[in-house]
C-alpha positions in Angstrom: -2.6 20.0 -4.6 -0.7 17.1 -3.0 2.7 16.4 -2.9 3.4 12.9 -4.9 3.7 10.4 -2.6 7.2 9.5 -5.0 8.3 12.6 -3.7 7.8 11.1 0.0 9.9 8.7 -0.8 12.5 10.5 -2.1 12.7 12.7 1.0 13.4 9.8 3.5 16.4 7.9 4.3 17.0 4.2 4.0 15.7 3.4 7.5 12.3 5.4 7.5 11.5 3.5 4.3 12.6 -0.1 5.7 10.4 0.8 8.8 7.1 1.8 6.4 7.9 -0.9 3.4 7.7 -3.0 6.9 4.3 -1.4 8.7 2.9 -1.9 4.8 2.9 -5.6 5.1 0.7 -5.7 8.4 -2.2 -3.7 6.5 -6.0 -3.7 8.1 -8.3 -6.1 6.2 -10.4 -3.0 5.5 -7.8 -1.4 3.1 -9.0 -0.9 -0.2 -7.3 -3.3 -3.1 -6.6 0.0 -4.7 -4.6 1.3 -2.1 -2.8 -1.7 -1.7 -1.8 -1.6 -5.4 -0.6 1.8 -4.7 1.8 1.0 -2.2 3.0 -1.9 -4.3 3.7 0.2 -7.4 5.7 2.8 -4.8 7.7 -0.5 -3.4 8.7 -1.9 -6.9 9.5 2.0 -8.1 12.2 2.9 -5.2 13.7 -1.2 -5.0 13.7 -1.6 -8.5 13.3 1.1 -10.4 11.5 1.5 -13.7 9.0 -1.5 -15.2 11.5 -3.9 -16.4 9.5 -7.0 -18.2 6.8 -7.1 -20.1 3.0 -6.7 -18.8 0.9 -9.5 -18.4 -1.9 -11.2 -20.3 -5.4 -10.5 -19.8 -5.5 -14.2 -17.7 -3.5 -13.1 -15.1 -5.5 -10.0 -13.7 -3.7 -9.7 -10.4 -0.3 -9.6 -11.6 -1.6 -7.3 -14.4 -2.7 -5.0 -12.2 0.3 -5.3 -10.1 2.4 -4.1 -13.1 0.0 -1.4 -14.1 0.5 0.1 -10.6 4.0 0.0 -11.2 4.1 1.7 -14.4 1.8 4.0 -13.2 4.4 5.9 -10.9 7.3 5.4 -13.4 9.7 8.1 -13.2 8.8 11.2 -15.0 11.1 11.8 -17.9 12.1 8.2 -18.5 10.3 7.0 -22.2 
C-alpha cells in the first residue's frame, strides 16, 4: 500500500512545498491530464483547505473536473 500523497504533504515544511507547488507548474507536455488534476486537487487542499463553493455545471467540464479533484482529497473526517 502507498502512503497518501496528503500525507506527503503534511510531512513537509513550508519551503519544500513552495519549491514542489513551484517545479509543478513547469510539467512535461507528456504528463497525463489525470495527473495534472491530481496535483491540482493536492494544491487547492493544503492553500485552501476543504471544497468551499459549489461544483460546476455539466458546461464547464474543465473547471468541473478541477473541483472534482479537489473534493476528491478532502480531508477525512470532515462531512
Amino acid at each position: 500500500m502507498q502512503p497518501s500523497p496528503l500525507l506527503f504533504l503534511c510531512l513537509m515544511n513550508i519551503e519544500e512545498f513552495k519549491e514542489y507547488a513551484e517545479k509543478a507548474k513547469s510539467l512535461p507536455p507528456s504528463t497525463k491530464d489525470s495527473d495534472k488534476l491530481v496535483l491540482y486537487g493536492l494544491y487547492k487542499q493544503a492553500t485552501i483547505g476543504d471544497v468551499n463553493n459549489v461544483r460546476p455545471g455539466f458546461f464547464r467540464p474543465m473547471e468541473r473536473a478541477k473541483w472534482d479533484a479537489w473534493k476528491a482529497v478532502k480531508v477525512l473526517g470532515n462531512p
